[in-house]
C-alpha positions as CSV (number, residue, x, y, z in Angstrom):
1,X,-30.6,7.0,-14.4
2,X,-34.0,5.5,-13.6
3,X,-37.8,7.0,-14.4
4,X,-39.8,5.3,-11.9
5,X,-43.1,4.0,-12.9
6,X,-43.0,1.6,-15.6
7,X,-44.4,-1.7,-15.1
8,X,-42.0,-4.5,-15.7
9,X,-43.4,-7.0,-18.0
10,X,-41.9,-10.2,-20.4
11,X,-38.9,-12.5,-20.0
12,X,-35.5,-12.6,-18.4
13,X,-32.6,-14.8,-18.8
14,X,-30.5,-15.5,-15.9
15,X,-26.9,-15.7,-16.1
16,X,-24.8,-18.0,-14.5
17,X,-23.8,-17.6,-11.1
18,X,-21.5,-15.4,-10.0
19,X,-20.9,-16.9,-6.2
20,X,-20.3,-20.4,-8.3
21,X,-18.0,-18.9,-10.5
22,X,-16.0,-17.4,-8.6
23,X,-15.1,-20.6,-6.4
24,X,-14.8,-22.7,-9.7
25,X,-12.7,-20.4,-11.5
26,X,-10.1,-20.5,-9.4
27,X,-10.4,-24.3,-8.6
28,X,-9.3,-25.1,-12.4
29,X,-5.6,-24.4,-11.1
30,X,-5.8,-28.0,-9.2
31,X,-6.2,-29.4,-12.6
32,X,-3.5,-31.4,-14.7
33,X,-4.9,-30.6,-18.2
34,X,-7.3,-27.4,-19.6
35,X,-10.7,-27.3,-18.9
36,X,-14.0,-25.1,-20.0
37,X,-16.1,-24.0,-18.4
38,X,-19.6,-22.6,-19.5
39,X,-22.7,-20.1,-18.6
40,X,-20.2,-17.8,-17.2
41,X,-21.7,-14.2,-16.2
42,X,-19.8,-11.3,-18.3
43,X,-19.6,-9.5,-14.8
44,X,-16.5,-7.4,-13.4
45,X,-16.0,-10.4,-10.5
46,X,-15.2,-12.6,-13.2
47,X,-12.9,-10.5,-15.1
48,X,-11.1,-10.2,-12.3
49,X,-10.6,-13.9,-11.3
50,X,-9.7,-14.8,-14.9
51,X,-6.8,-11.8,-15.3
52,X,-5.2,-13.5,-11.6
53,X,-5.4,-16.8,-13.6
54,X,-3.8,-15.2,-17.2
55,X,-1.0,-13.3,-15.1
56,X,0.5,-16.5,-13.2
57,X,0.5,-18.2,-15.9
58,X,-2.6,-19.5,-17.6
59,X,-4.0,-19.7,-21.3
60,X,-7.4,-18.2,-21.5
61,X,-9.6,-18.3,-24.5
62,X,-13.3,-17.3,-24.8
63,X,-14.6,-19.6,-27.1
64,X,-18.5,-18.1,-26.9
65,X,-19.7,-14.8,-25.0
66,X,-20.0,-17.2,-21.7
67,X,-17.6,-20.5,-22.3
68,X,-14.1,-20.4,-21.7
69,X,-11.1,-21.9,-22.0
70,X,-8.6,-22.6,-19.7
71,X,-5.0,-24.1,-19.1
72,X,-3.5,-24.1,-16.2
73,X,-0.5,-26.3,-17.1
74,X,2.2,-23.8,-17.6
75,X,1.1,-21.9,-13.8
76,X,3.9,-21.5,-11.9
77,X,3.8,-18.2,-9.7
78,X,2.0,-19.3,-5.9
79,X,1.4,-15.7,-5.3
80,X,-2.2,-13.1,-6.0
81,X,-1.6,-9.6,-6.8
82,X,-2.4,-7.0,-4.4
83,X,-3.5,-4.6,-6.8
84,X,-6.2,-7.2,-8.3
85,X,-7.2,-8.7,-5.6
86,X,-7.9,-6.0,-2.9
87,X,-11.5,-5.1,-4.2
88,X,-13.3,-8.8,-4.0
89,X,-13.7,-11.5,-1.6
90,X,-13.6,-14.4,-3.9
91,X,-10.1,-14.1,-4.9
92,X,-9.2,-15.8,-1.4
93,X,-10.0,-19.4,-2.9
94,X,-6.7,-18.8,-4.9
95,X,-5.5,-19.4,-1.3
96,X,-6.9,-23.5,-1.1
97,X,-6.7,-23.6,-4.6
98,X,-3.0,-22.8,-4.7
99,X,-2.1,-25.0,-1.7
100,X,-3.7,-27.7,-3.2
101,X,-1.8,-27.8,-6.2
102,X,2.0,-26.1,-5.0
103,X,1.8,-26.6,-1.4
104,X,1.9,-23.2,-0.8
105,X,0.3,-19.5,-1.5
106,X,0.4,-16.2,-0.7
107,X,-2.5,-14.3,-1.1
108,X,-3.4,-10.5,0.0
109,X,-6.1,-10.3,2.4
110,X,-9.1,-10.2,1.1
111,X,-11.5,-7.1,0.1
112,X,-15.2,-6.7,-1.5
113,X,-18.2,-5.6,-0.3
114,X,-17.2,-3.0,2.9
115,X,-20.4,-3.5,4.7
116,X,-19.0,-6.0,7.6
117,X,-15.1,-7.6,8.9
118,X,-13.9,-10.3,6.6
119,X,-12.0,-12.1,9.3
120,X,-10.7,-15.6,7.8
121,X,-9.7,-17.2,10.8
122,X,-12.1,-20.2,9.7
123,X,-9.6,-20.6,6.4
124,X,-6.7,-20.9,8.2
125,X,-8.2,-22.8,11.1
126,X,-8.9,-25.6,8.6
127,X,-5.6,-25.0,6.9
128,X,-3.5,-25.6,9.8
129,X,-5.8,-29.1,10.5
130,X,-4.6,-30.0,6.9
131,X,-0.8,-29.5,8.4
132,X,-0.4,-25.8,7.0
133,X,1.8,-23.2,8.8
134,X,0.9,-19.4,8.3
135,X,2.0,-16.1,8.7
136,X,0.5,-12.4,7.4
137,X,3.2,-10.1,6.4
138,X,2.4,-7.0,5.1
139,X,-1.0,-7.5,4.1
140,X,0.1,-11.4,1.9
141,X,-1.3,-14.3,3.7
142,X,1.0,-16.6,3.3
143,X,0.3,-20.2,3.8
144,X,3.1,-23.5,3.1
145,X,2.8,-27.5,4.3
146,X,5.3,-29.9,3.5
147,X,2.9,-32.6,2.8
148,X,-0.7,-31.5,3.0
149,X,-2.8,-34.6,5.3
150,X,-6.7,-35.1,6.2
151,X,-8.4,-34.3,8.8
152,X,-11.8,-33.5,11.1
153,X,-12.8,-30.1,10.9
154,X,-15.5,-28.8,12.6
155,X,-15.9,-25.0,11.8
156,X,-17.2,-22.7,14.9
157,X,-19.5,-20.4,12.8
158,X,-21.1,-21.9,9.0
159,X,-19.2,-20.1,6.7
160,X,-19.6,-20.4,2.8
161,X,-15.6,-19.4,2.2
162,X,-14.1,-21.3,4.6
163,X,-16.2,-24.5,3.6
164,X,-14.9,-23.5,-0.6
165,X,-11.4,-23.3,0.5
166,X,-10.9,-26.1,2.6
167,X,-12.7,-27.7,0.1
168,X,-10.0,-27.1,-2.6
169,X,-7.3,-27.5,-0.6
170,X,-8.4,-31.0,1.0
171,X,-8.5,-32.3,-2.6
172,X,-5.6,-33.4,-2.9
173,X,-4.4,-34.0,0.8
174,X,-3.3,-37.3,1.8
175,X,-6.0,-39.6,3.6
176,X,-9.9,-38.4,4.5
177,X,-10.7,-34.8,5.1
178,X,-14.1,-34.5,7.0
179,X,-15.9,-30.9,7.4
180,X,-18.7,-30.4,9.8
181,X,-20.9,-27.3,10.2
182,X,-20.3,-27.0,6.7
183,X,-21.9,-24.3,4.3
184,X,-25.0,-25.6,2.3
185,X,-25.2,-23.1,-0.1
186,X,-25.9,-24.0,-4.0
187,X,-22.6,-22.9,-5.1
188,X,-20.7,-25.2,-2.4
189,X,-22.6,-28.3,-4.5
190,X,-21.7,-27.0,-7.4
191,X,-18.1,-26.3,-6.4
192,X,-18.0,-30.0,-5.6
193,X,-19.7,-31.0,-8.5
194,X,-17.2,-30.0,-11.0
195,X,-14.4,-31.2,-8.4
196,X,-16.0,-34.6,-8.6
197,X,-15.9,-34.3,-12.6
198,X,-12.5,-33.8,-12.6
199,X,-11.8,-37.0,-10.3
200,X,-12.3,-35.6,-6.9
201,X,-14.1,-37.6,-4.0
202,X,-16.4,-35.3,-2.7
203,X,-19.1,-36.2,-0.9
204,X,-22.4,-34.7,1.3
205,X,-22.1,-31.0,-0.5
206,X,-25.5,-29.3,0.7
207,X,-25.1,-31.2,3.9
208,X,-23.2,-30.3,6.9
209,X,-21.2,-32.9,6.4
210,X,-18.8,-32.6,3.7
211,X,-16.1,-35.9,3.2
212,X,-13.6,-35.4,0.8
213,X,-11.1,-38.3,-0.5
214,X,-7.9,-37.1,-1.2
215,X,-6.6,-38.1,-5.1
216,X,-2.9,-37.8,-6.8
217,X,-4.5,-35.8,-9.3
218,X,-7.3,-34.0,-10.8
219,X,-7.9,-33.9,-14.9
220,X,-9.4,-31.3,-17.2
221,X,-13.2,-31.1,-17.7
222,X,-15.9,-29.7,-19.4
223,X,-18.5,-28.0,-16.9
224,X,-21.3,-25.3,-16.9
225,X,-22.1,-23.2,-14.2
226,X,-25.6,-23.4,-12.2
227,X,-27.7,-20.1,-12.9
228,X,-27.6,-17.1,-10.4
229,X,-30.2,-17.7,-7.4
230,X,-29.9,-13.9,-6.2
231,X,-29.8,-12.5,-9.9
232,X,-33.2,-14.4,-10.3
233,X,-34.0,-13.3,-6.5
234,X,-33.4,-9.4,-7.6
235,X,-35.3,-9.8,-11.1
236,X,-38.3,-11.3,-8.8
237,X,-38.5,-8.4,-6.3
238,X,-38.5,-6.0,-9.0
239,X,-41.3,-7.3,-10.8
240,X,-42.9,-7.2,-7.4
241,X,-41.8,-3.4,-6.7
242,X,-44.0,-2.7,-10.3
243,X,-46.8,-4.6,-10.0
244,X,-45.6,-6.5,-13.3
245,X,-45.7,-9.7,-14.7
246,X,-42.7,-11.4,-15.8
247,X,-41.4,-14.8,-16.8
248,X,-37.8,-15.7,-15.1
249,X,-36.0,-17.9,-17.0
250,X,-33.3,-20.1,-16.6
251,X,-33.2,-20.8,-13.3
252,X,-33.4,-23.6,-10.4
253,X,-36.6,-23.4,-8.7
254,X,-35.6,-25.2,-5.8
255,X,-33.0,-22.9,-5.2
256,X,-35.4,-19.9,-4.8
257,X,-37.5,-21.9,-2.4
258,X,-36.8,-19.3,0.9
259,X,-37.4,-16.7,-1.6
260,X,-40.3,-17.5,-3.6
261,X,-41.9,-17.6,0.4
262,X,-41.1,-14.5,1.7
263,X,-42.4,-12.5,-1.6
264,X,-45.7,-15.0,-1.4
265,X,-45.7,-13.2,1.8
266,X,-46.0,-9.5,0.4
267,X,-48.6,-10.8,-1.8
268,X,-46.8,-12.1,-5.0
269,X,-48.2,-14.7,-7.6
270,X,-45.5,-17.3,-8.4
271,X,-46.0,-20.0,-10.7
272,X,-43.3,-22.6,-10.9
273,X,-42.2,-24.2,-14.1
274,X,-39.0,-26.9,-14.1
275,X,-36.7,-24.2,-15.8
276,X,-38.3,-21.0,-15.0
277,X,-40.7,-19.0,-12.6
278,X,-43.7,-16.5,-13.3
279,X,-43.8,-13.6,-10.9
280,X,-46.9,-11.4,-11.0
281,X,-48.6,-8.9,-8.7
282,X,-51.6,-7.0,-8.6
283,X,-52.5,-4.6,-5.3
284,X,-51.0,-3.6,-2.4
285,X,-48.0,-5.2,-0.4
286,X,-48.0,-6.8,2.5
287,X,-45.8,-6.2,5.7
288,X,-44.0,-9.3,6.8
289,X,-41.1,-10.7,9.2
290,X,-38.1,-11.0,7.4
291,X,-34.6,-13.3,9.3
292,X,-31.5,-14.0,7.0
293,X,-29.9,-17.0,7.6
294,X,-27.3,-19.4,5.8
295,X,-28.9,-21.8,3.2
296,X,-31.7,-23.0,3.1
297,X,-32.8,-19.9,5.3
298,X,-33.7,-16.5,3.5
299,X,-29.9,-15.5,1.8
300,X,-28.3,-11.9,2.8
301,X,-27.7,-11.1,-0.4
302,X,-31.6,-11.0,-1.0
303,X,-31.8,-8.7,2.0
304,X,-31.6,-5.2,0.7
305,X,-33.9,-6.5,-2.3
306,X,-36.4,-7.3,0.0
307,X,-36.4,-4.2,2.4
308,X,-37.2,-1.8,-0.6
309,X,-40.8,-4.2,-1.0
310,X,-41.8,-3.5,2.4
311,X,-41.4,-0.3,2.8
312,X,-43.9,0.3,0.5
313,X,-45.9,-2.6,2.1
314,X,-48.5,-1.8,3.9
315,X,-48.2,-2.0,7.9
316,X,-45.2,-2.4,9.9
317,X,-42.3,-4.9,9.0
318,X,-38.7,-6.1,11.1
319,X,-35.8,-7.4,8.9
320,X,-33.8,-9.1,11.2
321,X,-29.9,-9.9,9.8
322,X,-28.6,-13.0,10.7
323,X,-25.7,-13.0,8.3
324,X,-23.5,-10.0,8.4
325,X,-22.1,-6.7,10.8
326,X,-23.6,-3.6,9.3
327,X,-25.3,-4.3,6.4
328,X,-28.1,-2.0,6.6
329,X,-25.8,1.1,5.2
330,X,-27.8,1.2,2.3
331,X,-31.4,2.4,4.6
332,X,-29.9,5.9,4.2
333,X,-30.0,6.1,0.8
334,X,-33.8,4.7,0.8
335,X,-34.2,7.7,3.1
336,X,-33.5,9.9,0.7
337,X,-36.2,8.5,-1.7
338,X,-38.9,8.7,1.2
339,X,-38.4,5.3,3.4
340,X,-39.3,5.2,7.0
341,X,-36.5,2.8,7.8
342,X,-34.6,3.1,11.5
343,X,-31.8,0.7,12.3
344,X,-30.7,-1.0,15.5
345,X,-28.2,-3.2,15.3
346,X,-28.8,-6.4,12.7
347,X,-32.8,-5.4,13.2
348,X,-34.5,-2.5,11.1
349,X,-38.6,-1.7,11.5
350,X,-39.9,-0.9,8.4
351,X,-42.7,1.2,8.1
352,X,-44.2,1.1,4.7
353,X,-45.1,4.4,2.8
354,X,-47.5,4.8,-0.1
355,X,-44.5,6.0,-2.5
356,X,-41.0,6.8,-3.0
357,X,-39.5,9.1,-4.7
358,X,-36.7,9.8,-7.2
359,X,-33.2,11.2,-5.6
360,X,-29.7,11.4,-6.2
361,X,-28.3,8.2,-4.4
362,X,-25.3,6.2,-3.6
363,X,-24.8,2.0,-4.5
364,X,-22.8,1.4,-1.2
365,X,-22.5,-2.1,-2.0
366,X,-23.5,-4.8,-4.4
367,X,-26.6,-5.9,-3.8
368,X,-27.2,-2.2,-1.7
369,X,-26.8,-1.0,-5.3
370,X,-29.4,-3.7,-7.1
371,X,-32.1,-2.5,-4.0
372,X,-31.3,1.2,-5.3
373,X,-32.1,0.0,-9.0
374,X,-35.6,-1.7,-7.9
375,X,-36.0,1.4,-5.5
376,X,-36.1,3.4,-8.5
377,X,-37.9,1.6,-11.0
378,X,-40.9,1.9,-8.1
379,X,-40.4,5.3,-7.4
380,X,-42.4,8.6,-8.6
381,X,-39.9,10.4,-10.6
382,X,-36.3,9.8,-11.4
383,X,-33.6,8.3,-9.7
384,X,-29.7,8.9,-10.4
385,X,-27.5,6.0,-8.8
386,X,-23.6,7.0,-8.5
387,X,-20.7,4.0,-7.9
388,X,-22.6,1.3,-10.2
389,X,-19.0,-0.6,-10.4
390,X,-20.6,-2.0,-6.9
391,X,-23.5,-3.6,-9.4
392,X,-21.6,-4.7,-12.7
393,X,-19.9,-6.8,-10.1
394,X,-22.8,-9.5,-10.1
395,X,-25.0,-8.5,-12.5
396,X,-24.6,-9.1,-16.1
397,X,-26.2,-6.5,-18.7
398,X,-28.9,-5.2,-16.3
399,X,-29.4,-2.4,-17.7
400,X,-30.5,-3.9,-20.9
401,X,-32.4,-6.5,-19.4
402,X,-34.3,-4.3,-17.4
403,X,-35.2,-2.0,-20.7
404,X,-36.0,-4.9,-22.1
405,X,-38.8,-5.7,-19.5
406,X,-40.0,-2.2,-20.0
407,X,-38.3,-0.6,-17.3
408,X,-36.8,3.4,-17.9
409,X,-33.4,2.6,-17.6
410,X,-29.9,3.9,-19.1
411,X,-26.4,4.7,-17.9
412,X,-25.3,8.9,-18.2
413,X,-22.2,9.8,-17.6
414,X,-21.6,13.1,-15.1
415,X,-18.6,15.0,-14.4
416,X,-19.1,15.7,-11.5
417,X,-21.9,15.2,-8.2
418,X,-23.4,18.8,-9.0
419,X,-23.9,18.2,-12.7
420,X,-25.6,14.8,-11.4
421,X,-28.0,16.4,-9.0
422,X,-29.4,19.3,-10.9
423,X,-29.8,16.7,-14.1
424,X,-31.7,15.0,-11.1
425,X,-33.6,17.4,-10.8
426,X,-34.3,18.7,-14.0
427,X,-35.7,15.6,-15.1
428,X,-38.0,14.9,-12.0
């Protein structure tokens, strides 16, 4: 439950980030001896990939709040549980992950965010080049080579998962793996980065070109994780949505380049620092042109973030998506607070309004439910969001952060969507 209005001022800490974590989780399996792995985000994504890991077989010990401890040694079980892994994409790199290190995995197909088809023909494409058969039987992926071997890959469409998986299966293949229309996003190089520092010959991560040498085997290591681009992206926009000042900290600037552009565009202040940005804002927004494309082009996942800025922009904007099928779901529930959003196909014209207001609304996805949560810190009145297991997903304590910063922000419990509404509207 939000009460719109409060301008968001001080500093943030980012977490670590969750695409990263996700990948490198799972990639500790390839190892011969424990590892630890630090900044990890206490989000529901990660919980997830660490109970797969503890149920075939792992030792798992948090050691601080973010650092844990892992041994793999005793894994024996080349199989992901449905039940687990139905809700989130990420658990699919249990697929290259496992083949690396048994030869073999079976894997249910993946889930997460419902806003578009998660086809993985690109996964299995590059599996089969490493000399992989498969086969999908009731809803398992399963996957098996007799001796896993190099080889040129050239994926048809750039594709962050793909480029991960192959990636952790070609570690250990016999002979040169080479990858071409490869992902460039941050968390591929930092996938391969802790690869590398457990012995792995990786090289060109956040090129096109990824080369990978296969080794016999990969040893335990200590490694942190690279802070969250699209947390810091989402903290950004809402200081933008306020008119606030506030001090992002741990982060990469470089990685927020695309986005640090596009909200110069609306009219934000950003002042770069070598661990941390400055965000600040004073008058009205400006309407802009907004395309989503892989890295180093504007990231989807900034997309919904974004939209809620321009419609209250001044003018008439076009948010063109360049990423995914049908992620625009989320413009009905900004219609509810007031937007003038309309949607045709992978474009939406956004024309700004001088306010929204508070309603009763829905996080449809992930990063649909952080726009919700910006949406209603800008808004006149109060906002109720429903299904916020969509946002502890990849957000880390946002609720206190963001009270922290000033904003009118706490979680309420309802029975049932009746009680919700007329609290709704009680309040407003």
């Amino acid at each position: 439950m939000i009460n719109g209005g409060s301008r968001l001022s001080g500093a943030v800490k980012i977490s670590g980030a969750k695409n990263a974590a996700v990948a490198i989780l799972p990639a500790v399996l390839l190892s011969d001896a424990p590892c630890v792995i630090d900044n990890i985000p206490k989000i529901s994504d990660v919980d997830a990939v660490l109970k797969i890991l503890y149920e075939i077989g792992a030792e798992i010990r948090w050691l601080t709040p973010h650092k844990v401890y892992i041994d793999p040694i005793a894994i024996s079980k080349p199989v992901v549980s449905h039940q687990i892994a139905k809700n989130m994409r990420a658990t699919c790199y249990f697929m290259g992950a496992l083949i690396g290190r048994f030869g073999k995995a079976s894997v249910t197909l993946p889930g997460g965010c419902d806003f578009a088809s998660r086809p993985i023909d690109q996964h299995l494409k590059g599996f089969e080049a490493l000399g992989c058969t498969k086969s999908i039987e009731y809803g398992m992926v399963n996957v098996e080579s007799t001796e896993l071997t190099g080889a040129d890959i050239y994926f048809d469409v750039v594709t962050v998962g793909a480029t991960i998986n192959v990636m952790l299966a070609a570690c250990k293949a016999k002979g040169t793996t080479i990858m071409e229309n490869a992902a460039k996003e941050p968390h591929v190089v930092d996938l391969a980065n802790f690869l590398n520092s457990m012995g792995a010959e990786i090289m060109g991560a956040g090129t096109d070109v990824i080369k990978i040498k296969g080794v016999e085997s990969l040893t335990g290591c200590e490694y942190a994780v690279i802070p969250d681009q699209i947390e810091a992206g989402t903290y950004m926009a809402a200081a933008v949505a306020t008119g606030g000042d506030v001090e992002i900290e741990n982060v990469i600037p470089k990685h927020l380049e695309s986005i640090i552009s596009k909200l110069k565009n609306v009219g934000a202040e950003v002042e770069e620092f070598d661990e941390s940005v400055r965000i600040t804002t004073e008058g009205q927004l400006h309407s802009t042109v907004l395309k989503t494309l892989p890295h180093p082009g504007f990231p989807t996942d900034m997309q919904p973030q974004l939209t809620v800025l321009l419609a209250l922009a001044d003018g008439l904007s076009t948010v063109t998506e360049g990423v995914w099928d049908n992620r625009f779901r989320y413009v009905d529930e900004l219609a509810r607070m007031g937007a003038n959003i309309s949607v045709d196909g992978k474009v939406a014209v956004v024309q700004g309004v001088p306010e929204l207001t508070g309603a009763p609304v829905k996080a449809v996805d992930l990063r649909a439910g952080a726009a919700m949560i910006i949406a209603g810190l800008a808004a006149k009145g109060t906002t109720v969001i429903e299904d916020i297991s969509h946002i502890e997903r990849g957000y880390e304590g946002i609720v206190d952060k963001l009270r922290a910063l000033g904003g009118d922000i706490k979680i309420v419990e309802f029975e049932d969507d009746d009680e919700m509404e007329a609290e709704s509207r009680d309040i407003a």
